[in-house]
C-alpha positions as CSV (number, residue, x, y, z in Angstrom):
1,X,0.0,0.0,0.0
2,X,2.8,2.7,1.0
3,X,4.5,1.5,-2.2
4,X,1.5,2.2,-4.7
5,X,0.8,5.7,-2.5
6,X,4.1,6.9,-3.4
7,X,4.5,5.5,-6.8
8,X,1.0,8.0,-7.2
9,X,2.2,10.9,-5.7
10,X,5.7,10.0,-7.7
11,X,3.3,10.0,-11.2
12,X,1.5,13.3,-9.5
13,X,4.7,15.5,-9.5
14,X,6.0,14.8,-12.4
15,X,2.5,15.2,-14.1
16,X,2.6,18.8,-12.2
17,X,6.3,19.4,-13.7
18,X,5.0,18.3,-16.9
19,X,1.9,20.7,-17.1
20,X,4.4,23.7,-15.4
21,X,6.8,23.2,-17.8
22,X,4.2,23.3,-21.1
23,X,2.1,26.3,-18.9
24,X,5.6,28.1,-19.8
25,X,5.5,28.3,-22.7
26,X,1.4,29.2,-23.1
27,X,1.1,32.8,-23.3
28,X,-1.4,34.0,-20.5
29,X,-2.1,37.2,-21.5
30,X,-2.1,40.4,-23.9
31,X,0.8,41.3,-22.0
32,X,3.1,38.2,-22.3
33,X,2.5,38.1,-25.8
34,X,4.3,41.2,-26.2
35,X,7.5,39.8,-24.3
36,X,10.5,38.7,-26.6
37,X,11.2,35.8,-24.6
38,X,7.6,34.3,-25.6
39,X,7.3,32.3,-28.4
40,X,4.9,33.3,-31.6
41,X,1.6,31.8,-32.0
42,X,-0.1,31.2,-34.9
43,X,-3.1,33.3,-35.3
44,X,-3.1,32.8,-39.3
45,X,-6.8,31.7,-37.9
46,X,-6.8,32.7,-34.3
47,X,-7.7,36.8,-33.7
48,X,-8.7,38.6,-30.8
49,X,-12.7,39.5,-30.4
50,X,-11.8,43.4,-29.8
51,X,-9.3,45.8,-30.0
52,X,-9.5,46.4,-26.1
53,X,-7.5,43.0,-25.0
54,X,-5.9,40.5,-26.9
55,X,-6.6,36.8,-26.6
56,X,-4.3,33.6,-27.3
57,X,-5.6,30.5,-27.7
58,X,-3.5,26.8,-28.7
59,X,-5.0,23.5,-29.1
60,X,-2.9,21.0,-27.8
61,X,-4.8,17.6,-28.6
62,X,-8.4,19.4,-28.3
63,X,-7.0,21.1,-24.9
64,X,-6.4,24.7,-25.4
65,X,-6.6,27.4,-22.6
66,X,-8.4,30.9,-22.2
67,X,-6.8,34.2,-20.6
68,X,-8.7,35.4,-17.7
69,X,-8.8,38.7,-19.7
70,X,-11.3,37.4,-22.1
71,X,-14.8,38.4,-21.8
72,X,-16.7,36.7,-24.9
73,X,-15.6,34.1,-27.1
74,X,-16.4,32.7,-29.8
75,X,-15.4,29.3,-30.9
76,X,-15.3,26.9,-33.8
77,X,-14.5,22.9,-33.4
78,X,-14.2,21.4,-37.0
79,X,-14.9,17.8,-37.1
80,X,-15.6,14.4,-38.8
81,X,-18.9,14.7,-41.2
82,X,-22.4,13.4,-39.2
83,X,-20.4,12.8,-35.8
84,X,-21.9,14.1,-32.5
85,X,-21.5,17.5,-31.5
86,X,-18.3,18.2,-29.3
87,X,-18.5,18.4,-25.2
88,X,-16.4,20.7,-23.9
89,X,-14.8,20.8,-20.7
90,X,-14.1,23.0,-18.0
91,X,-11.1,23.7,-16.3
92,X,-12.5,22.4,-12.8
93,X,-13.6,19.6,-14.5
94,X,-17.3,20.4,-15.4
95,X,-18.8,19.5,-19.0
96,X,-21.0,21.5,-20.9
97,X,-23.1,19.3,-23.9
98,X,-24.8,21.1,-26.6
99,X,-27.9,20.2,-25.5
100,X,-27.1,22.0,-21.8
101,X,-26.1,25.1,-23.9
102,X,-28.7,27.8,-22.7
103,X,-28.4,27.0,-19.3
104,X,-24.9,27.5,-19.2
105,X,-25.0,30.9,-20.9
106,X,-23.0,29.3,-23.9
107,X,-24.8,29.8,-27.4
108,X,-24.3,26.9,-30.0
109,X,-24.7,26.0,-33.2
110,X,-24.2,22.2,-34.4
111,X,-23.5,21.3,-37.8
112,X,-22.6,18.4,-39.9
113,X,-19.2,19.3,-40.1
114,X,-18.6,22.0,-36.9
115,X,-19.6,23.2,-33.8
116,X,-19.6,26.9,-33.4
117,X,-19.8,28.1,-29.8
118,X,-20.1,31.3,-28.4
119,X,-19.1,31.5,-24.2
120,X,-19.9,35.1,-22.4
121,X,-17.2,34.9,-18.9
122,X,-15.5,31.9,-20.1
123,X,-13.4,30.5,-16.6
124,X,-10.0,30.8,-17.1
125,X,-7.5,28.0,-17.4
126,X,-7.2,24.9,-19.6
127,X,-10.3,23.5,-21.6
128,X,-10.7,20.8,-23.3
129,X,-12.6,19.8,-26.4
130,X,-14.1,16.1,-26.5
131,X,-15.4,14.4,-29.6
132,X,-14.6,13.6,-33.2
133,X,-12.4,16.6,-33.8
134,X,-10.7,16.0,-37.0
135,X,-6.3,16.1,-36.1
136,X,-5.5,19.0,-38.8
137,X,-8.2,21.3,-37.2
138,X,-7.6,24.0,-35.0
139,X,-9.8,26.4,-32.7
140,X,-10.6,29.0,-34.2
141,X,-11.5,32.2,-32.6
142,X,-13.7,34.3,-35.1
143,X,-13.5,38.1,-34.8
144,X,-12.7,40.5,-37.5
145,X,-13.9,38.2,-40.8
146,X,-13.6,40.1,-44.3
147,X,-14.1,40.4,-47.8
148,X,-11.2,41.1,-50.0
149,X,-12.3,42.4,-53.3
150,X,-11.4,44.7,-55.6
151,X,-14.0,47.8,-56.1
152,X,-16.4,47.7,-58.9
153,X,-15.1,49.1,-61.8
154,X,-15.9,53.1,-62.3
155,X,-18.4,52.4,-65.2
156,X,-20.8,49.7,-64.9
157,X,-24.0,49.0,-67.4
158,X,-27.2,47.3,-66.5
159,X,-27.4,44.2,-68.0
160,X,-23.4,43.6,-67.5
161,X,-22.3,40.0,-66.2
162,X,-18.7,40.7,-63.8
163,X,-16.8,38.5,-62.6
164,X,-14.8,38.9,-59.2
165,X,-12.8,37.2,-57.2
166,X,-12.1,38.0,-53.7
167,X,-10.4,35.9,-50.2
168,X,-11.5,36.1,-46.7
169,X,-9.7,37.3,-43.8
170,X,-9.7,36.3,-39.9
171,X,-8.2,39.0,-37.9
172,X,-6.0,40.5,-41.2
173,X,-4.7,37.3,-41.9
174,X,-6.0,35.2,-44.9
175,X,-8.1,31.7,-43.7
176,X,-6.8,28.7,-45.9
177,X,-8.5,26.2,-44.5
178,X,-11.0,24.3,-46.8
179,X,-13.6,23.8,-44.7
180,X,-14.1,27.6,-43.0
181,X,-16.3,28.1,-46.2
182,X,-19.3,25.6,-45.0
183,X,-19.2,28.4,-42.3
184,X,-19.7,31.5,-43.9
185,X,-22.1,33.0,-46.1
186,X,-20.3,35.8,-48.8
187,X,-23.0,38.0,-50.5
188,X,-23.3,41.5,-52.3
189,X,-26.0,43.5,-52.7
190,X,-26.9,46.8,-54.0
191,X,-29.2,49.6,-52.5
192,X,-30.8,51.8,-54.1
193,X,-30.0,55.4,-53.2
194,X,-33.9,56.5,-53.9
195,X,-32.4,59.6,-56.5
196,X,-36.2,60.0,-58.5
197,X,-33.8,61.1,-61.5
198,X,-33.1,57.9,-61.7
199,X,-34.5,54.5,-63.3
200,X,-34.0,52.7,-59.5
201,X,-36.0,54.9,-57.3
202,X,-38.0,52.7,-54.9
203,X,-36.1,50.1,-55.9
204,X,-36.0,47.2,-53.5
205,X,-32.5,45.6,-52.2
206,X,-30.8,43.3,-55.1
207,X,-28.5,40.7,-54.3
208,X,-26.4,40.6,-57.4
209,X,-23.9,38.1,-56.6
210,X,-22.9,35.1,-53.8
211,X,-19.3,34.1,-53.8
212,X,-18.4,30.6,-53.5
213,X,-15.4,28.1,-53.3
214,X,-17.0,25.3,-55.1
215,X,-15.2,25.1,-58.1
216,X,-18.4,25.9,-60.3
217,X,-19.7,28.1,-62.6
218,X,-16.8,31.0,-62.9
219,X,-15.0,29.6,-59.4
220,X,-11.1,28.1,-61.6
221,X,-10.8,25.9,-59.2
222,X,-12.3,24.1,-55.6
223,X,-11.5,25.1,-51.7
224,X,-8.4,26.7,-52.6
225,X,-9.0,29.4,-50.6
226,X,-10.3,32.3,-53.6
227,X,-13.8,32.7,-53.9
228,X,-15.6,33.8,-56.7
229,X,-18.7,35.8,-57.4
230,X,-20.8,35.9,-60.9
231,X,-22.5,39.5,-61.1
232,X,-25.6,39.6,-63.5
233,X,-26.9,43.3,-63.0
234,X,-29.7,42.9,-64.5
235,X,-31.3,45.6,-62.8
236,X,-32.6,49.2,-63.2
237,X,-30.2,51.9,-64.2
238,X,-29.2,54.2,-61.3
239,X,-27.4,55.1,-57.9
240,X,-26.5,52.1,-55.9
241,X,-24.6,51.7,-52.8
242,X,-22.5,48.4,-52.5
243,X,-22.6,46.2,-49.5
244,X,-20.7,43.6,-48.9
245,X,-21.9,41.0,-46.5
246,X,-20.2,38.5,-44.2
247,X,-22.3,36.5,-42.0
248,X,-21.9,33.4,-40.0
249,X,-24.6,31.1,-38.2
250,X,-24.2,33.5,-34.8
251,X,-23.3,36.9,-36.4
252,X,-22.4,38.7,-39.7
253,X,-20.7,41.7,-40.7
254,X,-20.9,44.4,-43.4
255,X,-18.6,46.5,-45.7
256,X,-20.3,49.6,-47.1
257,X,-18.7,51.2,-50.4
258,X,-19.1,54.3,-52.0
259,X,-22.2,55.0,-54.2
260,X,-21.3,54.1,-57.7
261,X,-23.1,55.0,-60.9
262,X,-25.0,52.4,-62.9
263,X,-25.4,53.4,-66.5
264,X,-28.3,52.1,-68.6
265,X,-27.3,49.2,-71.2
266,X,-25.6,51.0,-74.1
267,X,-26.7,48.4,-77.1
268,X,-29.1,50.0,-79.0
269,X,-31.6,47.9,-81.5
270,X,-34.0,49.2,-84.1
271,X,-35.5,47.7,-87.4
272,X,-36.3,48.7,-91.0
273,X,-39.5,46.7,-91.9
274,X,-40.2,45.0,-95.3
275,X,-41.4,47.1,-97.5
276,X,-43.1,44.0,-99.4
277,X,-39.9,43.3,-102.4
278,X,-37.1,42.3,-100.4
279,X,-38.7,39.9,-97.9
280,X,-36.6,40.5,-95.0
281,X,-36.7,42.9,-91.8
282,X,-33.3,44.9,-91.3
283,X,-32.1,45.0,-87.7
284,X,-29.5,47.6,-87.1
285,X,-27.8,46.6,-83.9
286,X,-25.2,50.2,-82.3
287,X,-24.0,51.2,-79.3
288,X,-23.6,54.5,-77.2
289,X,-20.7,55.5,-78.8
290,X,-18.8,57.6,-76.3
291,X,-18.9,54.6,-73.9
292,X,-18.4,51.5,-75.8
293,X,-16.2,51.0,-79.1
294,X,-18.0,49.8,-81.8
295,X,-15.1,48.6,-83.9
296,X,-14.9,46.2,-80.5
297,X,-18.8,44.8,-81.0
298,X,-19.2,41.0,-81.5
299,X,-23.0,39.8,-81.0
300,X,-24.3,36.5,-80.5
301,X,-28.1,36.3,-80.8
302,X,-31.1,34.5,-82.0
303,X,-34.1,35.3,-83.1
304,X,-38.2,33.9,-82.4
305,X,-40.4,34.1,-85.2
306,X,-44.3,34.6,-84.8
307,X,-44.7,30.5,-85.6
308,X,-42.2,29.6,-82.7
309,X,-39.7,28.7,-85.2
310,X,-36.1,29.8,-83.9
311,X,-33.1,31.1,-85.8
312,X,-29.9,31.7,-84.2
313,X,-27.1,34.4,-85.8
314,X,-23.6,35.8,-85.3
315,X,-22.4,38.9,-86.0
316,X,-18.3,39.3,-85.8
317,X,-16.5,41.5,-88.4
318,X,-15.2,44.6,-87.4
319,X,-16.9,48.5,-88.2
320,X,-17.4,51.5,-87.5
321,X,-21.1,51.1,-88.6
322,X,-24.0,49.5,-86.9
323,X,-24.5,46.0,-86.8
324,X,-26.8,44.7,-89.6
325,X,-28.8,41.5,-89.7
326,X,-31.9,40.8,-92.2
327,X,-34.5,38.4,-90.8
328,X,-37.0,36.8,-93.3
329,X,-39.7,38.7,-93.3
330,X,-41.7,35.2,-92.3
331,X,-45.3,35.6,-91.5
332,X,-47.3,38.0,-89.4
333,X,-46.9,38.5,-85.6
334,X,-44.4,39.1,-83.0
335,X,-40.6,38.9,-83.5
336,X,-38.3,38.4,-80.1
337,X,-34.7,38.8,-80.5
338,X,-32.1,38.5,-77.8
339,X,-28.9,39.1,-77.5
340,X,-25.5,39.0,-75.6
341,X,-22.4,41.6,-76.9
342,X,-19.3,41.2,-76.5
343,X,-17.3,44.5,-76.4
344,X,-14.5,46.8,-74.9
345,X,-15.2,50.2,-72.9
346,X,-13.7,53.8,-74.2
347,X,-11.2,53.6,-71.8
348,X,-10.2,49.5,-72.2
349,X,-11.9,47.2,-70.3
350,X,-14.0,44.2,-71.8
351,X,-17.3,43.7,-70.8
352,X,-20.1,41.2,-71.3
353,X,-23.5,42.5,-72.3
354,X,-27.1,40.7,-71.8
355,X,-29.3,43.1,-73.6
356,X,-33.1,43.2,-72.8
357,X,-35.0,41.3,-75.2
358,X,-36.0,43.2,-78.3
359,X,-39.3,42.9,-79.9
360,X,-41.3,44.3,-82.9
361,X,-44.2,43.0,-84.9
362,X,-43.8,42.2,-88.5
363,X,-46.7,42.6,-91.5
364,X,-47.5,39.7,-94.0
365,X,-45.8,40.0,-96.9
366,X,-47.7,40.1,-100.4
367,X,-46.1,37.8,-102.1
368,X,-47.3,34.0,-103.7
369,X,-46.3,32.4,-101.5
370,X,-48.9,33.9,-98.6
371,X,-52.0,32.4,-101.5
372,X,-51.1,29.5,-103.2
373,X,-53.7,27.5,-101.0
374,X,-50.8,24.9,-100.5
375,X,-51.3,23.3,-97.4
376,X,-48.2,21.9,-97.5
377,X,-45.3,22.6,-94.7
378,X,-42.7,25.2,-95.5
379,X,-39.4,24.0,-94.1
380,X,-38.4,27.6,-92.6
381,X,-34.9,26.9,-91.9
382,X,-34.3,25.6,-95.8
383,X,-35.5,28.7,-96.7
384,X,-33.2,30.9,-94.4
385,X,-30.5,29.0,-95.1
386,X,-30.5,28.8,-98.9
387,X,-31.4,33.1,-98.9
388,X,-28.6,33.4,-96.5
389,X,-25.7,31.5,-98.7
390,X,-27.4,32.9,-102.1
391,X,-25.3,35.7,-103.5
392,X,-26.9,39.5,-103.4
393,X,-28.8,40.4,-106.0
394,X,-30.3,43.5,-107.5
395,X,-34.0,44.1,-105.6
396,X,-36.4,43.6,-107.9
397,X,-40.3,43.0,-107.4
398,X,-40.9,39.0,-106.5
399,X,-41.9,37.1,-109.3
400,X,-44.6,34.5,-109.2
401,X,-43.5,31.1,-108.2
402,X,-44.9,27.8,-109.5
403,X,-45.7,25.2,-107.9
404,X,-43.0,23.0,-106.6
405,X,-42.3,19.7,-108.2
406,X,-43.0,17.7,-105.2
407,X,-46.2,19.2,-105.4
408,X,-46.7,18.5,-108.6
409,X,-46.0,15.1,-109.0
410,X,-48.2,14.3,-105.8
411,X,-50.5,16.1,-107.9
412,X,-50.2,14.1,-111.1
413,X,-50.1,11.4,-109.2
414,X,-53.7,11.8,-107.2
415,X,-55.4,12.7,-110.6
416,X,-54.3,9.9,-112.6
417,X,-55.5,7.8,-109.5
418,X,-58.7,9.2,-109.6
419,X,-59.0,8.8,-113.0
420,X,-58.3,5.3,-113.0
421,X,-60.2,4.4,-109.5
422,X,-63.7,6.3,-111.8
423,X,-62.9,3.9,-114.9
424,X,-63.0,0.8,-112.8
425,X,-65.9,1.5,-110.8
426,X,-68.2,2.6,-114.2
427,X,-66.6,-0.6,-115.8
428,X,-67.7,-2.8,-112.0
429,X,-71.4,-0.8,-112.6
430,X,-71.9,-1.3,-116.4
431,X,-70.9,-5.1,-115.8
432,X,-73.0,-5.7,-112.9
433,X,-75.9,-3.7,-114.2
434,X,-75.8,-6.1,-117.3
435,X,-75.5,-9.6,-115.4
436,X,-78.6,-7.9,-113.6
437,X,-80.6,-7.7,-116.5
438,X,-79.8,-10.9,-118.2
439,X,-80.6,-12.9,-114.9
440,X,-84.2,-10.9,-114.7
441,X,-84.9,-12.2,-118.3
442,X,-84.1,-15.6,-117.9
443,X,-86.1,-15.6,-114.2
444,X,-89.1,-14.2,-117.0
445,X,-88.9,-16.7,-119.7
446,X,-89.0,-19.6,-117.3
447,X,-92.2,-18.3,-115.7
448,X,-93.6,-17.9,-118.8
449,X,-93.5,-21.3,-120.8
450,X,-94.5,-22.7,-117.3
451,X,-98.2,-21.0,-116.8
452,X,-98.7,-20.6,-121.0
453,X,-102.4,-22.3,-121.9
454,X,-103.6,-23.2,-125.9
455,X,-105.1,-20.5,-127.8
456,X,-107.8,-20.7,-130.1
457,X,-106.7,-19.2,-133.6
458,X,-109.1,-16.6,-134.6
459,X,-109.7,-15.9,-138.3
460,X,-108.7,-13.8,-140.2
461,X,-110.4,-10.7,-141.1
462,X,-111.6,-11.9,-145.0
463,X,-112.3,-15.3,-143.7
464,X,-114.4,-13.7,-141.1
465,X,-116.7,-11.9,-143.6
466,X,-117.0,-14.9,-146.1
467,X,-118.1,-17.0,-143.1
468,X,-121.2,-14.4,-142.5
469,X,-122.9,-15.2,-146.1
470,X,-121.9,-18.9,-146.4
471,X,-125.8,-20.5,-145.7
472,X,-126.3,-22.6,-142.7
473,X,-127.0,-26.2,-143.5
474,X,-130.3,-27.2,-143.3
475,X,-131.0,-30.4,-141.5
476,X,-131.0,-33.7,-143.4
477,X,-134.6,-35.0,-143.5
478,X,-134.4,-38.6,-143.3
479,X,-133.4,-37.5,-140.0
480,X,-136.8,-37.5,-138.9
């Protein structure tokens, strides 16, 4: 027994020595920190909460320990994915479960991935973090978090599609580690400045664009640390104010920038109807010239045709002139065309362009082809196609066309049908009308020679008067 008592206090000293010796080199306080003789801890993740104290904290195998100067912290544990929340514990020993959170003044959020933990008064000492903490992770005391993104450019168009690229910050020092971005929420949006000379008066908040680290969309490549934000401001002309927004399950932040001016979109369409001989609608596509180079203009497009049909179109050489393209002047009705420009400011920058959908409504044309009373489909794209590759040439007034030959042989074709399915049925009528009659002559004869009596032949007309004076024989009178 005396043996074991002393081999346990033996143990107990050199435990003490152990955790006196480590407690040495743990920086206590704002103060300590600033002596020479202490060594550097990394805070690449790790800031203080305030600018009136400084706080250090190291995680030594999910211990880590709290200056008594702190008065709020907040806390993130980064674990193994659908594992229990962490329990932490106390220095005297106590344990606080996320379920015990409230009562324990501690706020908590649980995730599939973290624990985020906010502690008002923390006790000071050595805690320690129980639970599937993943070995790479640190705590992480969150404080100062920002955006790092360059301002939007000077000129900006409704309609423009940006992209921007941008880093977070813990405390002025970059975070790197992957998973921090399941944690945060990056966001801009732009408020309206309520001018009424301008388009966006009233207008309500627009968030026009999230960043992510995902590796999608315009993000080059996943988690590396550079996140990534698509702008689409396709919204109303006008004075906005940018704010950035940071915000994490417990709290957010925000970074206001300077009004900037959004112009409206400076593509220009207008069209140039038929005038019933060409066939075609002109669309003249131009910009604002002092803000956008036309000689830079490339245009991508299609265009909707009242019947649904759908022709798409590129337009890519080089000019000083407006943009033309001709659309077959197909039918009556609605025509939609949209398009996205590709172009260079006045003073160099490229932008992307999704213009506003264009419409205008198109007259029939008076040509044969509206009253041929065909019925047959017209194969719309045929047509564009074979108008578009046919050389130019002079206008002159559309001619009649005939009727094509596909129509005409299936016309040939049904007629001489026709003509032959008449001459067999007259030939079937005439044959059977005959057979008819024969049979009802026979069926006649045969009932006549079967009923037919003997008929007394009647004289003649002379013998018949000669018989009136021919004397009657007188009776023989031996007859008596």
């Amino acid at each position: 027994m005396f043996v074991a008592t002393s081999f346990r206090k033996l143990i107990t000293s050199i435990s003490l020595a152990i955790v006196a010796a480590i407690a040495c080199y743990i920086p206590l306080s704002a103060a300590q920190q600033s002596q020479p003789a202490a060594e550097p801890v990394d805070t690449s993740v790790l800031t203080s909460l305030g600018d009136d104290y400084q706080n250090s904290i190291i995680l030594l195998q999910n211990r880590f320990r709290i200056d008594h100067e702190v008065d709020e912290v907040t806390l993130i544990f980064f674990r193994e994915f659908g594992s229990a929340p962490v329990v932490l514990v106390r220095p005297d020993g106590s344990k606080i479960f996320s379920s015990q959170a409230e009562k324990n003044n501690v706020e908590w959020f649980d995730d599939d991935t973290f624990d985020m933990i906010k502690i008002k008064n923390p006790v000071p000492g050595p805690w320690q973090a129980v639970g599937q903490v993943m070995p790479e992770s640190r705590v992480m005391v969150i404080s100062e978090i920002e955006l790092h993104a360059d301002p939007l450019p000077a000129v900006i168009f409704s309609g423009e599609v940006l992209k921007q690229t941008a880093y977070l910050t813990n405390g002025g020092k970059p975070i790197d580690y992957s998973q921090f971005r399941d944690v945060v929420d990056v966001s801009i949006e732009l408020r309206s400045t309520n001018n009424p000379n301008y388009d966006n008066f009233g207008a309500n908040v627009e968030q026009i664009a999230r960043f992510e680290d995902n590796g999608r969309g315009m993000d080059e490549a996943p988690e590396d640390g550079v996140f990534t934000g698509q702008f689409n401001l396709a919204i109303p002309a006008g004075e906005w104010r940018p704010v950035f927004t940071v915000s994490t399950p417990m709290f957010s932040r925000e970074q206001v920038d300077p009004v900037i001016m959004l112009h409206k979109n400076p593509v220009t369409m207008r069209e140039v109807l038929n005038d019933g001989q060409q066939g075609y609608h002109d669309l003249y596509i131009d910009v604002v010239r002092d803000q956008i180079d036309i000689e830079s203009l490339l245009i991508d497009g299609k265009v909707r045709f009242p019947n649904g049909d759908v022709q798409n179109f590129s337009i890519t050489e080089p000019s000083p002139e407006p943009r033309l393209h001709r659309i077959l002047a197909y039918g009556e009705g609605l025509f939609r065309v949209k398009i996205t420009a590709y172009a260079t400011t006045v003073d160099g920058r490229d932008v992307i362009l999704d213009v506003p959908e264009y419409t205008f409504r198109g007259e029939a044309p008076d040509s044969a082809e509206e009253g041929d009373g065909s019925d047959a489909p017209v194969d719309l794209e045929a047509q564009l196609m074979d108008k578009m590759n046919a050389p130019e040439m002079p206008v002159t007034p559309p001619e009649e066309q005939g009727m094509d030959d596909a129509t005409l042989y299936l016309l040939i074709g049904a007629v001489n049908g026709g003509i032959i399915l008449i001459g067999a049925i007259v030939v079937i009528i005439i044959i059977w009308r005959r057979k008819r009659a024969a049979k009802k002559l026979a069926i006649k004869d045969d009932q006549t020679s079967a009923t037919a009596e003997p008929v007394e032949k009647k004289p003649g007309f002379l013998a018949g008067l000669l018989a009136k004076f021919k004397k009657k024989k007188e009776p023989d009178a031996s007859s008596d």
